[in-house]
C-alpha positions as CSV (number, residue, x, y, z in Angstrom):
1,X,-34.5,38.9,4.1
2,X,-37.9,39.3,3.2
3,X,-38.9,42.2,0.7
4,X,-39.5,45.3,2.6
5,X,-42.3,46.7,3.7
6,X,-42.7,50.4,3.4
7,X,-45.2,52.8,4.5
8,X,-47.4,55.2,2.3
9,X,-46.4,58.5,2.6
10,X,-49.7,59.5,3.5
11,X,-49.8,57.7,6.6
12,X,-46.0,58.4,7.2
13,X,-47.5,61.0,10.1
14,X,-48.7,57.7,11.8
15,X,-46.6,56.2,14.8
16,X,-48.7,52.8,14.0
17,X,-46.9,52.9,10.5
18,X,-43.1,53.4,11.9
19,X,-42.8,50.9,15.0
20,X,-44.9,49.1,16.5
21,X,-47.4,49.8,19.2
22,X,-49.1,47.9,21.8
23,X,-52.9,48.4,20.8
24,X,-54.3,46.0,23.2
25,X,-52.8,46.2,27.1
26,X,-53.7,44.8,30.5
27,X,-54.4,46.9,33.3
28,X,-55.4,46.7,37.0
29,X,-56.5,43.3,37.8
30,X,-55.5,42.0,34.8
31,X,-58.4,43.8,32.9
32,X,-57.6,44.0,28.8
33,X,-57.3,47.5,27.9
34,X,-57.5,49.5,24.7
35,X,-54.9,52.1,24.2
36,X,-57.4,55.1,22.5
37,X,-54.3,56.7,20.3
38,X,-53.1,53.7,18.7
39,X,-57.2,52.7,18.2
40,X,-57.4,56.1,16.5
41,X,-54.4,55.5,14.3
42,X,-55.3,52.1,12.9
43,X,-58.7,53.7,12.1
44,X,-57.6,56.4,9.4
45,X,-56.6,53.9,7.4
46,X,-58.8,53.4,4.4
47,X,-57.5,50.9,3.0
48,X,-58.7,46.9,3.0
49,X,-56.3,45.0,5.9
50,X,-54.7,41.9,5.7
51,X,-54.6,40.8,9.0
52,X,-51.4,38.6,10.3
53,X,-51.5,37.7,13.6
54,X,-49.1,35.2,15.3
55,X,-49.4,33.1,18.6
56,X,-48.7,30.7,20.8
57,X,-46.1,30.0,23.8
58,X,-44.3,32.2,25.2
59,X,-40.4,32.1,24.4
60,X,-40.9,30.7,21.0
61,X,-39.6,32.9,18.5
62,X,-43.0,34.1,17.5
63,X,-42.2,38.5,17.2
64,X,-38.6,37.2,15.3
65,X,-41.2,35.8,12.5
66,X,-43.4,39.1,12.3
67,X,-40.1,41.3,12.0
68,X,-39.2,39.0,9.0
69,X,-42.2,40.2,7.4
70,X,-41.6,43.3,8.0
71,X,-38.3,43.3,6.5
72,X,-36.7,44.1,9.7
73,X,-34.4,42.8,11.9
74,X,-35.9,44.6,14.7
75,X,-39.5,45.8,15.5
76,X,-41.1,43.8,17.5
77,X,-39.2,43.4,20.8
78,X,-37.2,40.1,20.9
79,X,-36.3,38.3,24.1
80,X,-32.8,36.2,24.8
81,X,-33.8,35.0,28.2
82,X,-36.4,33.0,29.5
83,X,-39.2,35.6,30.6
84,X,-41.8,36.7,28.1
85,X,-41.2,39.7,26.9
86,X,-44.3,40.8,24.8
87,X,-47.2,42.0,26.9
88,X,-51.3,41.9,25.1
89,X,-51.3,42.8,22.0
90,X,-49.1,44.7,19.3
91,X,-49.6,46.3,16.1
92,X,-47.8,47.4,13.2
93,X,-49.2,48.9,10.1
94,X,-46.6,48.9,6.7
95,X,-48.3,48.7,3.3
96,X,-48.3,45.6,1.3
97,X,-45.6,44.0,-0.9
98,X,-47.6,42.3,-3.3
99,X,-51.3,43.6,-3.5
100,X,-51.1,47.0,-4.2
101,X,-53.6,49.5,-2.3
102,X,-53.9,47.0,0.6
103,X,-52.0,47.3,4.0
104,X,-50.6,44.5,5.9
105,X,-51.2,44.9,9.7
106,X,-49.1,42.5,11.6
107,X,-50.3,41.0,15.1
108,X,-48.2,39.7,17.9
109,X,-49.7,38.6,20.6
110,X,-48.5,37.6,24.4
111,X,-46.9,34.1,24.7
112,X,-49.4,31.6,26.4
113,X,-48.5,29.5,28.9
114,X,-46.2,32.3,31.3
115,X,-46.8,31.0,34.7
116,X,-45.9,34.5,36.0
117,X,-49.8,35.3,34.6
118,X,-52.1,35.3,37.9
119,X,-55.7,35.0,35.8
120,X,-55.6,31.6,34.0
121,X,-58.3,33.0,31.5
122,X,-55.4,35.6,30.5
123,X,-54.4,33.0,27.9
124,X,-57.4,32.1,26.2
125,X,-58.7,36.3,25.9
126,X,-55.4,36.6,23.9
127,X,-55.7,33.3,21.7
128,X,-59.7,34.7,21.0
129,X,-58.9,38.6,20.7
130,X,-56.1,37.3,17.7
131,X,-58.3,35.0,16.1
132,X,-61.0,37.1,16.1
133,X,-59.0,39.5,14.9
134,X,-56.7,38.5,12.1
135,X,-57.4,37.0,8.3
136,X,-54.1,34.5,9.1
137,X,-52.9,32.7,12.2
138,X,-49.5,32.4,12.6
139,X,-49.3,29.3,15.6
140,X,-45.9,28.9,16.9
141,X,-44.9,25.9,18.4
142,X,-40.8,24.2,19.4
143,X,-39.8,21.4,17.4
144,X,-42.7,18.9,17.3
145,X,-46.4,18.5,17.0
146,X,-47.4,17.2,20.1
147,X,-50.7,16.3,21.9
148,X,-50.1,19.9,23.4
149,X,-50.4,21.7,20.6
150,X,-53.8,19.7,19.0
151,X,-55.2,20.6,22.7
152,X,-54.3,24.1,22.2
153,X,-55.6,24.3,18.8
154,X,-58.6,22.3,19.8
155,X,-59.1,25.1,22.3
156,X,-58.9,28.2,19.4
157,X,-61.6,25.5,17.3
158,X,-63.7,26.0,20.4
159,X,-63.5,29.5,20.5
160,X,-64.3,29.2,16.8
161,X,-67.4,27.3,17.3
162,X,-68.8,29.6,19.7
163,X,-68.5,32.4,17.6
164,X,-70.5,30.6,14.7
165,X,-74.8,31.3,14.7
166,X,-76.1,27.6,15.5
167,X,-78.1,28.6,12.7
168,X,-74.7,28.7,10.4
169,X,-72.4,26.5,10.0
170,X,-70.3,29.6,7.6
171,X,-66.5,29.8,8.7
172,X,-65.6,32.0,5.7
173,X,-64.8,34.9,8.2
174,X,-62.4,32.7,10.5
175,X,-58.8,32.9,9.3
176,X,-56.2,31.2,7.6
177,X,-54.5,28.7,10.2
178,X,-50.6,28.0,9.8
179,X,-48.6,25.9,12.2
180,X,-44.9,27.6,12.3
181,X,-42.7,24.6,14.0
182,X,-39.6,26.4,15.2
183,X,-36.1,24.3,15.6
184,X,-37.0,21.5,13.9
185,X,-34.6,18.4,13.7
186,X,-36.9,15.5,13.2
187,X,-37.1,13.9,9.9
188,X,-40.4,13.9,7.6
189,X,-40.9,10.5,7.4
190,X,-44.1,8.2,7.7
191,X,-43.8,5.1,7.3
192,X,-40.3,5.2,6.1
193,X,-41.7,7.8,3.0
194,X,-40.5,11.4,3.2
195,X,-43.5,14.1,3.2
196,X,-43.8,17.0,3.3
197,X,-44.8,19.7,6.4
198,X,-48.4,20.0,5.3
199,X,-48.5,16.0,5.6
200,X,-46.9,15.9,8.4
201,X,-49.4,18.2,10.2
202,X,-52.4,16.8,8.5
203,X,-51.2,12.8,9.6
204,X,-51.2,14.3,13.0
205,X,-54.9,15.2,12.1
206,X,-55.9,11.7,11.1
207,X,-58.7,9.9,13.5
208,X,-58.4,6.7,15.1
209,X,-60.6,3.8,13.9
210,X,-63.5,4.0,16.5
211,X,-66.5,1.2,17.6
212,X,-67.9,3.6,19.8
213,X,-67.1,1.6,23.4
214,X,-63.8,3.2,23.8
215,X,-64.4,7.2,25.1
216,X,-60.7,8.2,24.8
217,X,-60.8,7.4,21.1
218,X,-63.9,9.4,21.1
219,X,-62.5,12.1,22.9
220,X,-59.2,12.3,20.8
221,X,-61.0,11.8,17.1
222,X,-63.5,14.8,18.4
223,X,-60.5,17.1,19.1
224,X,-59.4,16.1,15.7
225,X,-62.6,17.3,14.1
226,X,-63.3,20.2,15.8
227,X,-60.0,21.6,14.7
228,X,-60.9,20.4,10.8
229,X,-64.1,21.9,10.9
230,X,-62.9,25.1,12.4
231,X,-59.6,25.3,10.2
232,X,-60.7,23.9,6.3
233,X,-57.6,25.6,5.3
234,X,-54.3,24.8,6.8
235,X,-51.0,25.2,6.4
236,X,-47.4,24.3,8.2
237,X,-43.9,24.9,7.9
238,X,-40.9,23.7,9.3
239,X,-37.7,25.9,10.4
240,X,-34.5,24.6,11.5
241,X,-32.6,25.9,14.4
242,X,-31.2,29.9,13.3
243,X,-27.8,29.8,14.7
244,X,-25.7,29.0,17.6
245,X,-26.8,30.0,21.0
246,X,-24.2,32.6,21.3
247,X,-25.5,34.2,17.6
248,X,-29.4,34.2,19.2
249,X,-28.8,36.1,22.1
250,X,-28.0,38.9,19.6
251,X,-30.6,37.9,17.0
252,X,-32.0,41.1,16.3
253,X,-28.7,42.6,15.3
254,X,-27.5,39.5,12.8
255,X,-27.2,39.9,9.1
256,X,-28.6,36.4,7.4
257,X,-25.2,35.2,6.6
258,X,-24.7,34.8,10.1
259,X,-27.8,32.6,10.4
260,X,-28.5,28.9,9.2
261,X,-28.9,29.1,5.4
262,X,-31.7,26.2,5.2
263,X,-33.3,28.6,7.9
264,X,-33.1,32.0,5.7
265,X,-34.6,29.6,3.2
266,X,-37.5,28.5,5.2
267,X,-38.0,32.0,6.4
268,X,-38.1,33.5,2.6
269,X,-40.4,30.9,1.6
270,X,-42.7,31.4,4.7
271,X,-42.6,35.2,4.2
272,X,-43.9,34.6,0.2
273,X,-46.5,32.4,1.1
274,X,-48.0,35.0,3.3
275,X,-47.9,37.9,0.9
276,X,-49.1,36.0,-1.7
277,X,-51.6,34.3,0.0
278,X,-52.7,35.8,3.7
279,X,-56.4,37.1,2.4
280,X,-58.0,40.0,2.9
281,X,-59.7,40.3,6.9
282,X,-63.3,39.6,6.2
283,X,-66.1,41.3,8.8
284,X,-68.7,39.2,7.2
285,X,-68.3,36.9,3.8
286,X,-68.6,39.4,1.3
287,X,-67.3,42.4,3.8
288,X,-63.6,43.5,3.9
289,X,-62.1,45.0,6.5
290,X,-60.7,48.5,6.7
291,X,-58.8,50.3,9.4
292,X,-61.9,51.7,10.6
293,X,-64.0,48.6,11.2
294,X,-61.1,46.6,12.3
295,X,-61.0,49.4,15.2
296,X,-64.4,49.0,16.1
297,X,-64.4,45.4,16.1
298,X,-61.4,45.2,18.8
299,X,-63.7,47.6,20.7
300,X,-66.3,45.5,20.5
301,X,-64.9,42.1,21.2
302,X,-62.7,43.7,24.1
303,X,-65.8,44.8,25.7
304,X,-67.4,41.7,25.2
305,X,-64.8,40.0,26.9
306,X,-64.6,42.2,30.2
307,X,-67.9,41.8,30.8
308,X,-67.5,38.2,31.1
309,X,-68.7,36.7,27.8
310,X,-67.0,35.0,25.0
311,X,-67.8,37.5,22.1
312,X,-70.7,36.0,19.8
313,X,-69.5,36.7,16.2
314,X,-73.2,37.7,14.8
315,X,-73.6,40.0,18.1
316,X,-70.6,41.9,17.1
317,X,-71.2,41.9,13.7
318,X,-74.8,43.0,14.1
319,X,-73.4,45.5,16.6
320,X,-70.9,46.5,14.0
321,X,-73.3,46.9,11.1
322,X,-75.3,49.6,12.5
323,X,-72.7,50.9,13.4
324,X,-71.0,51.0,10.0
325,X,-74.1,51.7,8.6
326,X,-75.1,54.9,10.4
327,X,-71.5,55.8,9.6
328,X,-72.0,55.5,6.2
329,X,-75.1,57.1,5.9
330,X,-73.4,60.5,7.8
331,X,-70.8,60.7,5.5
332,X,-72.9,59.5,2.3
333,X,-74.9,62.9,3.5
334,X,-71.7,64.6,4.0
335,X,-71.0,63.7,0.4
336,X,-74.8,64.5,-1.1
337,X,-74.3,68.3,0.0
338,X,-70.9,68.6,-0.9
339,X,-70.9,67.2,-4.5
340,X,-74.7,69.1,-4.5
341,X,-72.8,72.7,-4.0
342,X,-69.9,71.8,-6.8
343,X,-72.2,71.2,-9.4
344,X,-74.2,73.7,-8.9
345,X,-74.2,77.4,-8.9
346,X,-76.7,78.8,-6.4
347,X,-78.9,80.4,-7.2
348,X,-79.9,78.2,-10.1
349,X,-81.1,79.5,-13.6
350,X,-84.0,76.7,-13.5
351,X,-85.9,74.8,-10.6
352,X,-84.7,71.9,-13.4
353,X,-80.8,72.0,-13.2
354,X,-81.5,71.8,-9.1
355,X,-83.6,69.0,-9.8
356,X,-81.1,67.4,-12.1
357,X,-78.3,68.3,-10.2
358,X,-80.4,66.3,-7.1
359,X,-81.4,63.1,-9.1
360,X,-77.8,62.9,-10.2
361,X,-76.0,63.5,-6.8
362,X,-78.4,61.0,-5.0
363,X,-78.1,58.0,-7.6
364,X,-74.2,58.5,-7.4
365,X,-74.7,58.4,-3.0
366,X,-77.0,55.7,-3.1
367,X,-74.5,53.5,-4.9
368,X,-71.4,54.5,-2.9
369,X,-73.4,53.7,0.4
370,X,-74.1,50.7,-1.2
371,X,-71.1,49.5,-1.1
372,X,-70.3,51.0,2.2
373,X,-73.2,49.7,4.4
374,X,-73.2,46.5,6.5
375,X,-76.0,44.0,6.1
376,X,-79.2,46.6,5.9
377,X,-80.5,43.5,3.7
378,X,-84.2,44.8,4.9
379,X,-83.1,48.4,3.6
380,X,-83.3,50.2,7.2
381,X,-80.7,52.7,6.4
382,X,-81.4,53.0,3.2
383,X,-84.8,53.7,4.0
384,X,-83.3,56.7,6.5
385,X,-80.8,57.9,4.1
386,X,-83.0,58.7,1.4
387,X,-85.6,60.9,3.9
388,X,-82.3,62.7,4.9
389,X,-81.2,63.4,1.6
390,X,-84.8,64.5,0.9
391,X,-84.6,66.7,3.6
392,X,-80.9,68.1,2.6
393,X,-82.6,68.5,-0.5
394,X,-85.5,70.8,0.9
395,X,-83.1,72.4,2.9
396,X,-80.9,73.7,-0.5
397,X,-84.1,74.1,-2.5
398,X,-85.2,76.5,0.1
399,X,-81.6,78.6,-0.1
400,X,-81.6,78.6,-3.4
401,X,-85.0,80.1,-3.6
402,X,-84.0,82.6,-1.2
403,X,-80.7,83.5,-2.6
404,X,-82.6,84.2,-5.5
405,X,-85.0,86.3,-4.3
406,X,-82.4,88.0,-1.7
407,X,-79.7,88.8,-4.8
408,X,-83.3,90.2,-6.8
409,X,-84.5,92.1,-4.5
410,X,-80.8,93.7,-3.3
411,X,-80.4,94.4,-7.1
412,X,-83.7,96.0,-7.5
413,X,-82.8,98.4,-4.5
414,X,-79.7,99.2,-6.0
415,X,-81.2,100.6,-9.7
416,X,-84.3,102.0,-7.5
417,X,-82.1,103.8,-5.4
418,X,-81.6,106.7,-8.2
419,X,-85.0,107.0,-8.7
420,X,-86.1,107.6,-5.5
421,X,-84.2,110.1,-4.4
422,X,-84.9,111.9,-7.2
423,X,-88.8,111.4,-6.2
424,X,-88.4,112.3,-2.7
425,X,-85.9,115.6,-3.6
426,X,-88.9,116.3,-6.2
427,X,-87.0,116.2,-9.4
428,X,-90.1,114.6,-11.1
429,X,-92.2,117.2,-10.0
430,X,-92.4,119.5,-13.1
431,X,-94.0,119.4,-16.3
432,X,-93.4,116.2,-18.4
433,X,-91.6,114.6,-15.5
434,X,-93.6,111.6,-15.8
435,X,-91.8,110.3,-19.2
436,X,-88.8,111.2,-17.4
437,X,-89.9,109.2,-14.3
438,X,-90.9,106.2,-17.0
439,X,-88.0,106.9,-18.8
440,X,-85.4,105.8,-15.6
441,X,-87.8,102.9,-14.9
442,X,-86.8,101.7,-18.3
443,X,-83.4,102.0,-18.3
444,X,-84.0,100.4,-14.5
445,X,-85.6,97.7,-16.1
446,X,-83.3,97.0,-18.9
447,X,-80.3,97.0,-16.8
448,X,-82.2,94.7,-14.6
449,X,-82.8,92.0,-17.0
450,X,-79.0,92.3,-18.2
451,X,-78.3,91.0,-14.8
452,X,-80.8,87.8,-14.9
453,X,-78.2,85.3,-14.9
454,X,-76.6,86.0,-11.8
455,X,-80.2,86.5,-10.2
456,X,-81.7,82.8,-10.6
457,X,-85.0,81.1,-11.3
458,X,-87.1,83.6,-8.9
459,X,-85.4,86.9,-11.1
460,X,-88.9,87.5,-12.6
461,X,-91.5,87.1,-10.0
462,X,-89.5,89.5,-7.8
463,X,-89.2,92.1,-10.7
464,X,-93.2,91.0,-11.0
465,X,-93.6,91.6,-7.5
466,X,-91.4,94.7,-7.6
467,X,-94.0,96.5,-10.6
468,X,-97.1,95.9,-8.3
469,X,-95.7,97.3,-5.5
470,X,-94.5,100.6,-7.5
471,X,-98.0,100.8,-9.0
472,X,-99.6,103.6,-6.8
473,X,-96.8,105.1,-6.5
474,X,-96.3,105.9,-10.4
475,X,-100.2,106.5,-10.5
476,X,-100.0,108.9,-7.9
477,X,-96.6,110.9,-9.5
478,X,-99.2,110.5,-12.7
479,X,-101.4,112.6,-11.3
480,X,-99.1,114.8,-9.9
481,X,-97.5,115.4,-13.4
482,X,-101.6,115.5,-15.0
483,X,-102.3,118.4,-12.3
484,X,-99.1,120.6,-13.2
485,X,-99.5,120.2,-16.9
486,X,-103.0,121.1,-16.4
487,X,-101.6,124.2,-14.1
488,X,-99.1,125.1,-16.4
489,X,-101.4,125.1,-19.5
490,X,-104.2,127.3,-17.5
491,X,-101.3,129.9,-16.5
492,X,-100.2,130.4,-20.0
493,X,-103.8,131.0,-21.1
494,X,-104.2,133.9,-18.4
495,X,-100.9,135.3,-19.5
496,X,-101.8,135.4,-23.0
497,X,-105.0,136.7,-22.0
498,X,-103.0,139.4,-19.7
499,X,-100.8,140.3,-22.6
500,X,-103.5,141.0,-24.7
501,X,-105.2,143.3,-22.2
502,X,-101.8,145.4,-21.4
503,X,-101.2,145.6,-25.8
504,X,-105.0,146.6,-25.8
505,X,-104.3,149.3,-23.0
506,X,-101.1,150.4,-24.8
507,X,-103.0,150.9,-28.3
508,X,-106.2,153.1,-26.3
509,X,-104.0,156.2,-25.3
510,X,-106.8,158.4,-25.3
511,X,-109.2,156.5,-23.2
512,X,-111.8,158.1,-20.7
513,X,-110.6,157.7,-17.4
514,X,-113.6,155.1,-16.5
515,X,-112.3,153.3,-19.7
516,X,-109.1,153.3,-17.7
517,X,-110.5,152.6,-14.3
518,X,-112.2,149.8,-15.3
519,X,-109.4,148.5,-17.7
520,X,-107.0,149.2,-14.3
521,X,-109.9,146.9,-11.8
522,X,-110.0,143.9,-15.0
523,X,-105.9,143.9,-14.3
524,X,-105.7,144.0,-10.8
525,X,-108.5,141.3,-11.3
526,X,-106.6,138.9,-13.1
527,X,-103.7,139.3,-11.0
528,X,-105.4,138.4,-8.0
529,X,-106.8,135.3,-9.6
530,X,-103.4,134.7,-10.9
531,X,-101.9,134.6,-7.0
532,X,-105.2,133.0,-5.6
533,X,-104.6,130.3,-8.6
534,X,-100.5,130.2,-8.1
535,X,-101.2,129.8,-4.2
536,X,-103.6,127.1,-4.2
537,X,-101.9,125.3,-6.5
538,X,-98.4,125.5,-4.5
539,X,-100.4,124.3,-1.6
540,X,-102.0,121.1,-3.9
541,X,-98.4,120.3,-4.9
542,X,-97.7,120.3,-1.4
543,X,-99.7,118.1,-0.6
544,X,-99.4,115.8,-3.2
545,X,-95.7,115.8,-2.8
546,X,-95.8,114.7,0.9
547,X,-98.2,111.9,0.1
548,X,-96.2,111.4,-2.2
549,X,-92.9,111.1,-0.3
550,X,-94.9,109.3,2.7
551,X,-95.4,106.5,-0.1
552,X,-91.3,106.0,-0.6
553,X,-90.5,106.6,2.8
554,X,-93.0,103.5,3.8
555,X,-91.7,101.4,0.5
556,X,-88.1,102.0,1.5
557,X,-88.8,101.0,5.3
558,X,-90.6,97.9,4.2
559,X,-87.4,97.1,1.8
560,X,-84.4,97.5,4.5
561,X,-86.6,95.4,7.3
562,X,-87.5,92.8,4.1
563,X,-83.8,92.7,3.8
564,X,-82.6,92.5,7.1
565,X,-85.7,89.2,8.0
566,X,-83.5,87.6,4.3
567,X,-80.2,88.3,6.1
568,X,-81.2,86.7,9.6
569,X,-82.7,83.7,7.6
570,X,-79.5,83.5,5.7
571,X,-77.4,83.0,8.6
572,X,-80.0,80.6,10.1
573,X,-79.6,78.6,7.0
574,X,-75.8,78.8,7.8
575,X,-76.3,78.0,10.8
576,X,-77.8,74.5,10.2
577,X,-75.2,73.9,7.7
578,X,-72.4,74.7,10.1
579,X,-74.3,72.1,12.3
């Protein structure tokens, strides 16, 4: 047996990877139909395909040679009777045996010639839909190379020619052709000299001498170059008969001891020369294919076919690009915000990291989508991509400078808080409560700066903005503090001039009693400016305090509906990003 395929664990999940599945069906009328779940499948792989697809008529052995590369006896349905047994198009997915990180996906098509088919194109959409779609054909053929077969493969150089831009004569992107001759008893002999298989197939490829008069000559050395030109790189092999009749009607359950030695031979050496040297499936000459654009290229090229038309391999691959391209471009964008937020921490310190952090992330998603896009030789998408990324860039500037400000002006409130409830409960209202009041704007000040690297690059004009706002509002407790200073100092000079008064009054015992009616009218004088002086300045402080208190009241109202407008615009910005 050949080595044994196994799948990656990652893709273990995948019924693609563990049997095979019919990817490409036929429906009413005969119409080709795409089977969306095993599409979707085939498209999370990520890894580059080599493509091995196998054809020709039906009741040739041709699913028997796929399971062999598998590794398994079984797999692809085999048949022991004479009715075709594998409908459209299967698929199965195992990773590679000799290039690592690459997986093998292995083709088997219907058999062509079933008469029980009822749409004589049915043949030729399968012959296309596996050249089009594999990086090695596997032709199957009984016994001998016959005028049949260089029809046949005349017909799949057609196909080829088609697909080719008349202004290119590139076949780089057509696949590997290998002719697989199946119960082979002939000789190889020319001429009486052995050859090999590849001579064999290649003498059946040589012209015939030709003057021009004779148009059958013409007709058979044209078949003969059209295959050449379509197929620079052939191969063929040769495989005896595998066992007795009674041993193939049971073929999938036979261990190879039970089968033709010189046939497990030719079946090893088959199965090597395809891991070893099956290529990579090319979109384009320099463009691998991945499970992804393998999946939209069998979209494509079915839907080119039902709506009548032969698909044109530059259509679809035009089709494709932009396609690949605008996929690439969403997910390079994907990628810009993604590494953007882990390698920075928002907000930013600088407007210079985020710049950094920008010219960084952008060189690194410009060369991945590089690699990635599809023939934007004019730069198209690139062109796109970078005004998306400047606008993702905008987009992040814009939240970081609002985060800043936002964490700022939320830290601000918190270390104001203290301070005005002391002004509105009137703590500062006393005598020397000013240096108290500058005293907590201080230590509001200090603790604020010991917070700067949390706060980002806008830390200082908030705090900036923060002082000017606060301005009248210290003036005016200024002047507050100035007037009951001034209050308190005028008080203390009438009680000291009281006091002298009453120890003046306490020295004159023997005083005339006008001496003491007048002393008694100076007292009840000063008292009643002392209550005329106390009252009007109780009223002052009134209202002084409630302008005063009107002032944080308005600040504080302006803060919470400042903070709510930053919270709706920070959920906005969400918002997009969630988008």
């Amino acid at each position: 047996m050949a080595s044994k395929l196994e799948p990656a664990d990652k893709y273990e999940y995948l019924t693609v990877f563990q049997r095979p599945c019919c990817l490409i069906g036929t429906g009413r009328g005969d119409a080709l139909e795409i089977d969306p779940k095993v599409l979707q499948e085939i498209q999370c792989v990520k890894e580059e395909l080599v493509v091995v697809a196998i054809a020709g008529p039906y009741r040739t052995g041709k699913s028997y040679l796929l399971n062999r590369l598998s590794g398994h006896n079984c797999g692809f349905p085999l048949g022991s009777t004479i009715e075709s047994v594998t409908k459209g198009l299967w698929v199965w997915c195992l990773m590679h045996p000799k290039k690592k990180g690459k997986v093998m996906l292995l083709l088997d098509t219907e058999g062509l010639g079933d008469i029980k088919k009822g749409n004589p194109k049915h043949d030729v959409w399968i012959l296309t839909l596996a050249l089009l779609l594999c990086s090695t054909l596997v032709y199957n053929v009984l016994a001998v190379l016959s005028q049949d077969l260089v029809e046949k493969l005349d017909l799949v150089a057609e196909v080829a020619k088609k697909l080719v831009d008349k202004r290119s004569s590139d076949v780089k992107t057509f696949p590997d052709l290998i002719i697989s001759l199946r119960d082979f008893t002939l000789d190889l002999s020319i001429d009486e000299r052995e050859v090999s298989p590849d001579e064999y197939f290649e003498h059946s490829l040589e012209l015939r001498p030709d003057d021009g008069a004779d148009e059958n000559v013409k007709a058979y050395n044209d078949q003969r170059n059209r295959i050449k030109n379509g197929f620079p790189r052939r191969k063929c092999f040769t495989f005896e008969r595998p066992a007795q009749k009674n041993v193939l009607t049971r073929l999938s359950e036979v261990t190879d001891e039970e089968l033709d030695s010189d046939f497990v031979q030719q079946t090893v050496t088959f199965c090597n020369f395809i891991f070893e040297n099956s290529p990579v499936k090319l979109i384009d000459v320099n463009i691998p294919t991945t499970g992804r654009n393998f999946g939209d290229l069998a979209e494509s090229y079915v839907s080119f076919i039902l709506q009548g038309d032969l698909p044109n391999f530059y259509d679809t691959l035009e089709a494709l690009s932009i396609k690949e391209c605008q996929r690439a471009a969403d997910e390079s964008i994907a990628m810009y915000i993604a590494i953007m937020f882990a390698s920075i921490e928002i907000p930013t310190q600088t407007l210079d990291t985020l710049n950094a952090a920008h010219e960084r992330c952008l060189e690194k998603v410009l060369e991945i989508f590089r690699g990635r896009a599809m023939n934007d030789e004019n730069g198209e998408f690139m062109e796109k991509l970078v005004v998306s990324l400047s606008q993702e860039f905008e987009h992040i500037y814009q939240e970081n400078k609002e985060e800043s400000i936002r964490r700022s002006r939320k830290l601000l409130q918190e270390l104001y808080a203290p301070l005005a409830e002391k002004l509105l409960s009137g703590e500062y209202n006393k005598r020397y409560g000013f240096l108290e009041y500058s005293s907590d704007r201080c230590t509001m000040e200090e603790s604020y700066v010991d917070h700067l690297h949390v706060l980002g690059y806008k830390a200082t004009e908030v705090f900036q903005e923060f002082e000017r706002d606060k301005e009248i509002e210290s003036e005016m407790l200024e002047q507050l503090n100035l007037k009951i200073t001034e209050h308190a100092i005028h008080m203390e000079d009438l009680q000291e001039e009281l006091n002298q008064i009453n120890k003046q009054a306490q020295l004159q015992t023997r005083v005339s009693l006008e001496e003491e009616r007048h002393i008694q009218e100076r007292r009840e004088h000063f008292q009643r400016q002392l209550r005329e002086l106390e009252e009007n300045h109780s009223t002052e402080l009134q209202r002084t305090q409630q302008a005063l208190q009107n002032r944080c009241s308005e600040a504080l109202s302006r803060q919470r509906d400042q903070m709510n407008r930053e919270h709706e615009g920070q959920l906005e910005a969400l918002r997009r990003q969630l988008r």
